[in-house]
C-alpha positions in Angstrom: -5.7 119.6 68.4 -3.2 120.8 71.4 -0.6 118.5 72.3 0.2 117.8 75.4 4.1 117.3 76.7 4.6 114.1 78.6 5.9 114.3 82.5 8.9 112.7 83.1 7.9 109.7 85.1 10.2 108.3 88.0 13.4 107.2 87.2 13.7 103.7 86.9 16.0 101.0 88.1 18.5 101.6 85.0 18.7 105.3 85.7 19.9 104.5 89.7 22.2 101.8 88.9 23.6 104.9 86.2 23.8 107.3 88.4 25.7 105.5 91.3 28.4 103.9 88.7 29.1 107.5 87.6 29.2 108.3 91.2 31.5 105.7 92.5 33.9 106.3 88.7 34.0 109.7 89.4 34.9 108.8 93.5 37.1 106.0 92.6 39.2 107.7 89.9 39.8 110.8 92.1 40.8 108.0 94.7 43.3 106.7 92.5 44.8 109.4 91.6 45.2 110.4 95.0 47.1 107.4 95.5 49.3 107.4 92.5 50.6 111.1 93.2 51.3 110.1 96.5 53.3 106.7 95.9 55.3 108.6 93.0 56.0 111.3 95.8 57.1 108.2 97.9 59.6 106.8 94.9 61.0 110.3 94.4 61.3 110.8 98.1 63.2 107.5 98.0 65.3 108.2 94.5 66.8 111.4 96.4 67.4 109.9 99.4 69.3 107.4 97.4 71.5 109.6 95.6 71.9 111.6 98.6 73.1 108.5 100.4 75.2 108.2 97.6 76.5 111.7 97.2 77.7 111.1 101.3 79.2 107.7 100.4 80.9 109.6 97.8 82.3 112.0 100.0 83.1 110.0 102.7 85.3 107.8 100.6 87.1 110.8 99.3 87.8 111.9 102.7 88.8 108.3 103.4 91.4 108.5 100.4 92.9 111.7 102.0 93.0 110.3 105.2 95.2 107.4 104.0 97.3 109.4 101.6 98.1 111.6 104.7 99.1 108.9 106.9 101.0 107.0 104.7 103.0 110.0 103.8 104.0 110.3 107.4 104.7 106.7 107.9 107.1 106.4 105.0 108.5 109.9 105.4 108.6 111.5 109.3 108.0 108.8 111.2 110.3 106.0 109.2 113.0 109.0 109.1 112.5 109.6 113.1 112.7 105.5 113.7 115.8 105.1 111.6 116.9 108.0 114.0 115.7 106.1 117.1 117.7 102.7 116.3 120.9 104.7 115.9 120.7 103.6 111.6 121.0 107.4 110.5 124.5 108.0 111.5 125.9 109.8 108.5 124.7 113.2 108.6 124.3 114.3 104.9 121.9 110.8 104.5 119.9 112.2 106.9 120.0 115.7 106.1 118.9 114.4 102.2 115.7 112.2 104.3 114.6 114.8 106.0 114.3 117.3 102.6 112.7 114.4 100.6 110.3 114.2 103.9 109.4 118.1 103.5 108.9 118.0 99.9 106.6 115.2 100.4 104.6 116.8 103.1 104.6 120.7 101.8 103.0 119.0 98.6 100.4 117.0 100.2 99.5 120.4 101.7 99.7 122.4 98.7 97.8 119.7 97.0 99.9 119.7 94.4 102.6 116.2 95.3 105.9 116.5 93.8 106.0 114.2 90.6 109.3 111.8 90.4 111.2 112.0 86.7 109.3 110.1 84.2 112.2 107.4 84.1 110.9 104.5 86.9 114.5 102.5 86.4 116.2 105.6 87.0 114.3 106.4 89.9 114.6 103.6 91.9 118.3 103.5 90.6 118.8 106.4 92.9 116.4 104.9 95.6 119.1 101.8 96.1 122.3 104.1 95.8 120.6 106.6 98.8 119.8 103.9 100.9 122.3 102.7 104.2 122.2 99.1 103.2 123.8 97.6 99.8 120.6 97.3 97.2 121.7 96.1 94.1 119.6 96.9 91.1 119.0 94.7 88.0 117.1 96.6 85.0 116.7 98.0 82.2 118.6 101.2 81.4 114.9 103.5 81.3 111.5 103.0 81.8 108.7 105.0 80.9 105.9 104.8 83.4 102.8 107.1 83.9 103.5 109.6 87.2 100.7 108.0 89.4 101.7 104.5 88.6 105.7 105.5 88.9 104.7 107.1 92.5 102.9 104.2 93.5 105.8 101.5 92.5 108.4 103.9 93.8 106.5 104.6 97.2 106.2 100.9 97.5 109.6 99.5 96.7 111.0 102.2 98.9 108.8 100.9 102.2 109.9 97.4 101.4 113.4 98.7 101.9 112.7 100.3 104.9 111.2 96.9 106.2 114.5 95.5 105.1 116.3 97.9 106.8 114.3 98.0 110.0 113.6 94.1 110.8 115.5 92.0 108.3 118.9 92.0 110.0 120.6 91.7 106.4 122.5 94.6 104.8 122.0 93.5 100.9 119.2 93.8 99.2 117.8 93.1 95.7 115.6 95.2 93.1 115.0 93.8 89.7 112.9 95.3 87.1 111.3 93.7 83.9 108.6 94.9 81.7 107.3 97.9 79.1 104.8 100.5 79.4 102.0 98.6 80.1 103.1 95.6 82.0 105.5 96.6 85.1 107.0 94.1 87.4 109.3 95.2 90.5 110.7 92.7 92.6 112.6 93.7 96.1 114.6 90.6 97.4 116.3 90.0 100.6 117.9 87.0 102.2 117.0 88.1 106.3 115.4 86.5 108.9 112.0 86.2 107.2 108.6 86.2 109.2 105.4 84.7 108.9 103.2 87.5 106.8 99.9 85.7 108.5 101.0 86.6 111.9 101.6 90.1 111.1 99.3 92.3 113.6 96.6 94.5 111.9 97.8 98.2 113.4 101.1 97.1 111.3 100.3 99.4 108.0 103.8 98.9 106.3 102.6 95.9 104.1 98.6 96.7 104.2 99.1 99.9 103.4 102.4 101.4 102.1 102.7 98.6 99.9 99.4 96.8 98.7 97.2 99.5 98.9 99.5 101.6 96.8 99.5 99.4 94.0 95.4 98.6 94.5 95.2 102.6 94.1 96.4 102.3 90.4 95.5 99.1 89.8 98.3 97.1 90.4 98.7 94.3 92.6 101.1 93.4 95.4 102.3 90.2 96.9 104.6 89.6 99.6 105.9 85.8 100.6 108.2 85.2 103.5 108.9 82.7 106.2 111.1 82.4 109.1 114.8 82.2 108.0 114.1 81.9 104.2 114.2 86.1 103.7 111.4 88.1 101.9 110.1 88.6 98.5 107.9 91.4 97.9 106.6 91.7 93.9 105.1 94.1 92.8 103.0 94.2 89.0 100.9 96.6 87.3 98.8 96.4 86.2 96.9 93.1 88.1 97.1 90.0 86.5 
């Protein structure tokens, strides 16, 4: 007896409601995926502008760093050296001639990039510092000591701007530097018994304090704090590193 193959009938409700679903998984997948390349294209677009940003910032603050070395060199060096000159303060002649080469050293380093580095010996240092200078400094301390070269520079850049400030607006010709501490705990006071002033009245485009001073010692993580008042003189401390 032949047999006879059965026709495939129409397709029923199931078969539709099949077909569509894989339809609209197939459509729907593809759309997700669409959309998931193109936020993670979004986040890495965003991640590289990021660190790009950051990169800039990076820079920019370096630039910033050089830009204040620079111009605090020439304010403690050429242009405190030219004002002493201006008041009629540099009268002996081998004082200034001994400025004026500390000045060039300063300034043919910061060119060569390669700053002179004082002797390892901060007492002895700033020993000198007081003996150079045109008013009497007296300096209590210990006979040596031993401080890292960019935390010596700092303390000795410092300490030397608050005797120029001494020299330039205290109207006193004695001043005091005392020094206490070891290796890792360094505290520099400069003491003078002037006219004082109020430090909260000091104008902003004055950098002496801001700058030659407290920012030297936030540079190497040090901290310093000056306290003065009308007729009472000036005490500027110096510590490192920050309590």
């Amino acid at each position: 007896m032949a047999t006879q193959a059965a026709e495939p009938g129409p397709p029923g409700l199931d078969d539709v409601v099949t077909g569509v679903w894989s339809f609209l998984s197939i459509m729907l997948a593809r759309l997700l995926w669409t959309l998931l390349v193109g936020a993670t294209r979004k986040v890495d677009a965003v991640f590289a502008a990021a660190a790009q940003a950051r990169r800039e910032q990076a820079v920019a603050a370096g630039i910033r760093a050089d830009q204040r070395t620079v111009t605090n060199a020439l304010h403690d060096t050429a242009a405190s050296t030219l004002l002493m000159v201006g008041l009629g303060l540099a009268d002996d002649p081998e004082k200034l001639r001994g400025w004026a080469k500390r000045d060039l050293e300063i300034l043919e380093g910061l060119k060569s990039g390669t700053p002179s580095v004082p002797p390892a010996d901060l007492c002895g240092e700033l020993r000198r510092l007081a003996e150079s200078d045109t008013i009497e400094v007296v300096f209590l301390g210990p006979e040596r000591l031993e401080v890292e070269a960019k935390v010596r520079q700092a303390l000795i850049g410092a300490a030397a701007e608050a005797l120029a400030n001494v020299r330039r607006h205290t109207r006193t010709d004695l001043a005091l530097i005392k020094v206490t501490g070891s290796k890792s705990l360094v505290r520099v006071e400069i003491r003078d018994r002037g006219r004082g002033f109020e430090p909260a009245a000091v104008p902003v485009t004055r950098r002496g304090v801001r700058d030659s001073i407290q920012g030297r010692l936030r540079e190497v993580g040090g901290d310093a704090q000056v306290e003065s008042s009308p007729g009472k003189g000036t005490v500027v401390r110096l510590v490192w590193p920050s309590d």
